[in-house]
C-alpha positions in Angstrom: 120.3 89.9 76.9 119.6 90.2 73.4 119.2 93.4 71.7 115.7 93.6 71.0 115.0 92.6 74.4 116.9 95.6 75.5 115.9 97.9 73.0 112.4 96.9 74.8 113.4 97.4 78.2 114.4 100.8 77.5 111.4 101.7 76.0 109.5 100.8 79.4 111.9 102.3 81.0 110.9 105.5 79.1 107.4 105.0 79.3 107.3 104.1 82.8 109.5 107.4 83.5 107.4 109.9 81.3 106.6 113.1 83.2 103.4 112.5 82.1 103.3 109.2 84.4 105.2 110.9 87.2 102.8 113.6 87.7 99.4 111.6 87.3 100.9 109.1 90.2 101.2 112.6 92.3 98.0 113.9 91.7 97.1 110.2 92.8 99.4 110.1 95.8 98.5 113.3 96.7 94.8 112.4 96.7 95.4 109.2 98.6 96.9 110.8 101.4 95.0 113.4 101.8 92.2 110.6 101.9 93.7 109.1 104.7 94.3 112.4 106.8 90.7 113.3 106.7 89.9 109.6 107.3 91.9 109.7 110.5 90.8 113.0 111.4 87.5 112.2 111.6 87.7 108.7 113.2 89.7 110.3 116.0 87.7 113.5 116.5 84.4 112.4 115.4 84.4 108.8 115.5 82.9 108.1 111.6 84.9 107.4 108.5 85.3 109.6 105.7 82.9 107.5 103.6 80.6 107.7 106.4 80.4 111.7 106.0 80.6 111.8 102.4 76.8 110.1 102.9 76.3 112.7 105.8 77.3 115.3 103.1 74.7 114.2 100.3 72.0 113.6 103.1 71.9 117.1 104.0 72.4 118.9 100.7 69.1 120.0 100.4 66.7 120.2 104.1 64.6 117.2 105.0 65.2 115.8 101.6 65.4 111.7 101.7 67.8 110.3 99.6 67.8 106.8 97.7 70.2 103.9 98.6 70.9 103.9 94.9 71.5 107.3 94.6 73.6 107.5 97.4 75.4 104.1 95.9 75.8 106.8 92.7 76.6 109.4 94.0 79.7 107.9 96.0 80.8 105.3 93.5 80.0 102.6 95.3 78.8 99.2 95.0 74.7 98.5 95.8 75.8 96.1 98.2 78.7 98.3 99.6 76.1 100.7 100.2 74.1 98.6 101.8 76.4 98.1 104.3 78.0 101.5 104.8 74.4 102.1 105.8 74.0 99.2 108.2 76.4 100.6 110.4 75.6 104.0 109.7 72.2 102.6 111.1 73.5 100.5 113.7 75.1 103.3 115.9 72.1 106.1 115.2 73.5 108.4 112.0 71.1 107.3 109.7 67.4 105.6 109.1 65.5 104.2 106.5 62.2 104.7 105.4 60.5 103.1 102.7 59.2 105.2 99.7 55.4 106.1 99.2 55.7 106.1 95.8 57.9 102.8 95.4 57.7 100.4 97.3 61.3 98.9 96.1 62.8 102.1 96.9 64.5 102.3 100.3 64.9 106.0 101.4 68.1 107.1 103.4 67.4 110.4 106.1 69.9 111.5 108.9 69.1 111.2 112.4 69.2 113.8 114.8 72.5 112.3 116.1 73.8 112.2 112.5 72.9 115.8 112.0 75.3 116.8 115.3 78.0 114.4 114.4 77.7 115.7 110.8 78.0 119.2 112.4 81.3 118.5 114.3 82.9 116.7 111.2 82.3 119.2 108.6 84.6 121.2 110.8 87.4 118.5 111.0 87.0 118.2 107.3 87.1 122.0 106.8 90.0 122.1 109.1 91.8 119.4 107.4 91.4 120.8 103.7 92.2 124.2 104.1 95.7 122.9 105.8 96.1 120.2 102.6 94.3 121.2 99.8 94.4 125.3 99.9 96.8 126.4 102.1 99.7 124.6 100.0 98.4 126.5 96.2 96.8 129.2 98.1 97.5 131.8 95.1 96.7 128.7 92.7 93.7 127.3 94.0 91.0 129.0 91.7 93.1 127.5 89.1 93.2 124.2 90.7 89.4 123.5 91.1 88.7 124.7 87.4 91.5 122.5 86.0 90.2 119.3 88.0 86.5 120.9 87.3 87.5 120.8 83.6 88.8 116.7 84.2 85.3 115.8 86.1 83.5 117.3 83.0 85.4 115.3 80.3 85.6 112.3 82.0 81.7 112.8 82.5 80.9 113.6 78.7 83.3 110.6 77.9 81.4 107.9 80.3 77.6 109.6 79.0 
């Protein structure tokens, strides 16, 4: 190998090796699977996906307040058409229904069913459950300082993309 070339390959070595690198991949890892462990929480005890209460979450935010597919498709960061079929089987096994909206007719209106309110119930608890084992418990002494630091992320990243 030439010199240049491996002048180059230790610079990627260094880059790819910066702490800076290792510890945004943890904060991703450690995202990820915690991700999963409420995922599979909730599919065992509950029978719904974590995306699945994430829309149960927004739906009941405020009481007997409909919310848009589009605002539901923002609010998650998914796609209109992923949406559209989260929704579909949300629909399909009695969590969810749509109504259309009396002031816009191109405006489908998401509400939770009865069924979705007591399955929301019973999740909430798995999901409580499963974050204060993951996400407090571990930085217990640290976690004010946690949710302002990742507060202080969300905000920039927010001002950045407005």
């Amino acid at each position: 190998m030439n010199p240049a070339a491996r002048q180059g390959d230790d610079a990627a070595a260094r880059a790819a090796n910066s702490q800076l690198v290792r510890d945004f991949g943890l904060l991703i890892k450690s995202a990820t699977r915690l991700e999963q462990s409420i995922d599979t929480a909730l599919r065992r005890e509950c029978g719904i996906s974590h995306t699945m209460l994430e829309v149960l979450i927004r739906l009941h935010r405020q009481p007997g307040e409909r919310v848009s597919q589009r605002r539901l498709a923002d609010d998650l960061t998914l796609t209109s058409g992923g949406t559209t079929r989260l929704i579909d089987r949300m629909e399909d096994v009695g969590l969810v229904h749509r109504v259309p909206s009396s002031k816009d007719r191109r405006v489908v209106l998401v509400t939770p069913t009865d069924e979705g309110r007591a399955v929301f119930l019973r999740a909430a608890t798995v999901h409580a459950r499963i974050l204060e084992e993951y996400f407090v418990r571990p930085v217990a002494d640290d976690y004010p300082r946690l949710t302002s630091a990742l507060s202080e992320i969300h905000k920039a990243l927010r001002e950045d993309a407005g």
